[in-house]
C-alpha positions in Angstrom: 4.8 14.5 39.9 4.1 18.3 41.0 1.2 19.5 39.4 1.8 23.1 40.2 3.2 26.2 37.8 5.2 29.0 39.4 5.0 32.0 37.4 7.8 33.8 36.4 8.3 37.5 34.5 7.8 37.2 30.7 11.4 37.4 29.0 12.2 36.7 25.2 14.7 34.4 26.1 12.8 31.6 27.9 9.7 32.4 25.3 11.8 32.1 22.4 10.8 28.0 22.0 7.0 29.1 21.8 6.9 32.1 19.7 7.9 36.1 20.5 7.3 38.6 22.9 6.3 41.7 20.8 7.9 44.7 22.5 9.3 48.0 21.7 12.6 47.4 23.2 16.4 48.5 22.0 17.1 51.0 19.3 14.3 51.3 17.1 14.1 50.5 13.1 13.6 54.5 12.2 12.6 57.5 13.6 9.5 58.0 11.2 7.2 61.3 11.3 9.5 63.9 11.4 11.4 62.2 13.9 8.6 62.0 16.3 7.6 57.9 16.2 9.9 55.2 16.8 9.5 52.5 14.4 10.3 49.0 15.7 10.2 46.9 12.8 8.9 43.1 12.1 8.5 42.0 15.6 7.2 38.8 15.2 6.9 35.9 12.2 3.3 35.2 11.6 2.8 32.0 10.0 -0.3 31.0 8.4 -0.4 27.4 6.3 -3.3 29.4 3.9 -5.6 31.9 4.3 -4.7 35.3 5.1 -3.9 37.3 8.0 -6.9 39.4 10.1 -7.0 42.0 13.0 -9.9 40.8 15.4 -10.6 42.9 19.0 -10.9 40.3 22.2 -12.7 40.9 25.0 -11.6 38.7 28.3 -12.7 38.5 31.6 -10.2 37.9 34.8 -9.1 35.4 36.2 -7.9 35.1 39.7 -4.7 33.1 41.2 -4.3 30.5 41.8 -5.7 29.3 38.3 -7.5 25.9 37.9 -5.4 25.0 33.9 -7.8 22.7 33.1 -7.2 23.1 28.7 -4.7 24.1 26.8 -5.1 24.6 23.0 -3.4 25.2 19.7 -3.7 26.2 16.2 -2.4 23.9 13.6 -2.9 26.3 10.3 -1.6 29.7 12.4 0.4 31.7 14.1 -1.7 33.9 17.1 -0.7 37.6 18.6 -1.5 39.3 21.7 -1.5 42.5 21.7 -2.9 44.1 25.1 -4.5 47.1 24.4 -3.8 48.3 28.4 -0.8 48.6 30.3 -2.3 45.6 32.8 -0.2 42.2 32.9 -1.9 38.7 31.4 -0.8 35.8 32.2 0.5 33.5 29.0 0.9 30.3 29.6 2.7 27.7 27.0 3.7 24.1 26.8 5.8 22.1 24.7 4.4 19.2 22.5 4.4 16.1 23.7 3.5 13.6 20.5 0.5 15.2 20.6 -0.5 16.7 23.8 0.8 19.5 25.9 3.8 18.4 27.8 5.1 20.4 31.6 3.3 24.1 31.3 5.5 27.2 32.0 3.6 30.1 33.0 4.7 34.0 32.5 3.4 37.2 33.6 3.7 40.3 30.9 5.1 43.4 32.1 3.3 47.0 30.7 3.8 47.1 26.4 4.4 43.4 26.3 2.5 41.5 23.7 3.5 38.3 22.1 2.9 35.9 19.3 2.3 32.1 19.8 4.0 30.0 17.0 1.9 27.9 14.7 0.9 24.6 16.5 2.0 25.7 20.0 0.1 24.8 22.9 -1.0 27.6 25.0 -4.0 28.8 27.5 -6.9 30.7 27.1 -6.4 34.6 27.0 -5.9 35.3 31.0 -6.1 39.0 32.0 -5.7 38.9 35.8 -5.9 42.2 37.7 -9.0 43.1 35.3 -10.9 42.5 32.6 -9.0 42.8 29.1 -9.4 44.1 25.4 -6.8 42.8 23.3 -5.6 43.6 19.5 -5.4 39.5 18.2 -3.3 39.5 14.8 -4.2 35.4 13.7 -5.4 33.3 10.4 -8.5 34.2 9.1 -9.7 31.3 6.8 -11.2 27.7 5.9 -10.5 24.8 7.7 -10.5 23.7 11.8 -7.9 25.9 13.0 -8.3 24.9 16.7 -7.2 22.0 18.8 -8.2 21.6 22.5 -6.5 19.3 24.9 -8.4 19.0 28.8 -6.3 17.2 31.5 -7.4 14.5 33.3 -5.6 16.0 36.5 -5.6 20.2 36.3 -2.5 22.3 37.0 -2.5 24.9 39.9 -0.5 27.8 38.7 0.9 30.0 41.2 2.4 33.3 41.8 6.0 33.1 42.7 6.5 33.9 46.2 10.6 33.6 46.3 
């Protein structure tokens, strides 16, 4: 089996199985403040099994291509967003579950005002800014309890830029 990752630009549609992207896309909700502010409405369904939901600032350092995916991880008690507080791309990287460990990663690259929110229990990577290094707005459970599960392959993944 291949143990590489291609890439490919960030679209709702192919997301949709691991959470949202959170983008201000289509007609908005309402034109707020006098008509000045687009309002886009309830972009994503946070999902917390207690606790309550918090606002936290990350800080992440690159990361060059091609990318060593040595871990993947997931949050059994919430629901994560990413919201990048630049115009720079990330890289977000998901996989489905596979009883119990990550299954084949897929690998997408944000385009500018392109957030998004990882489903409760959804395996994903580490917070990846590429070209530089990246402050983020993180939306996520705030709570009691071990909210984090880490799985390390035996074998790493190479993910690649796509080149076709």
């Amino acid at each position: 089996m291949s143990r590489e990752v291609i890439i490919r630009p960030l679209d709702a549609e192919a997301f949709a199985p691991f959470g949202e992207v959170i983008e201000a896309r289509g007609v908005p909700s309402a034109m707020i403040n006098q008509g000045k502010c687009a309002r886009f409405t309830d972009l994503a369904a946070l999902d917390f099994a207690d606790g309550r939901a918090g606002i936290s600032v990350f800080e992440g350092q690159s990361y060059a291509l091609p990318l060593a995916l040595t871990m993947m991880e997931r949050h059994p008690l919430g629901s994560q967003a990413f919201l990048p507080l630049s115009d720079d791309p990330f890289l977000v990287i998901v996989a489905p579950d596979q009883e119990g460990v990550p299954g084949v990663p897929q690998a997408f690259l944000t385009m500018p005002g392109q957030g998004v929110n990882y489903r409760r229990n959804v395996w994903h990577g580490v917070l990846t800014p590429l070209e530089r290094a990246g402050r983020f707005a993180v939306i996520d459970r705030i709570g009691e309890g071990n909210n984090l599960e880490e799985y390390w392959f035996e074998q790493p993944w190479r993910v690649l830029e796509n080149t076709g």
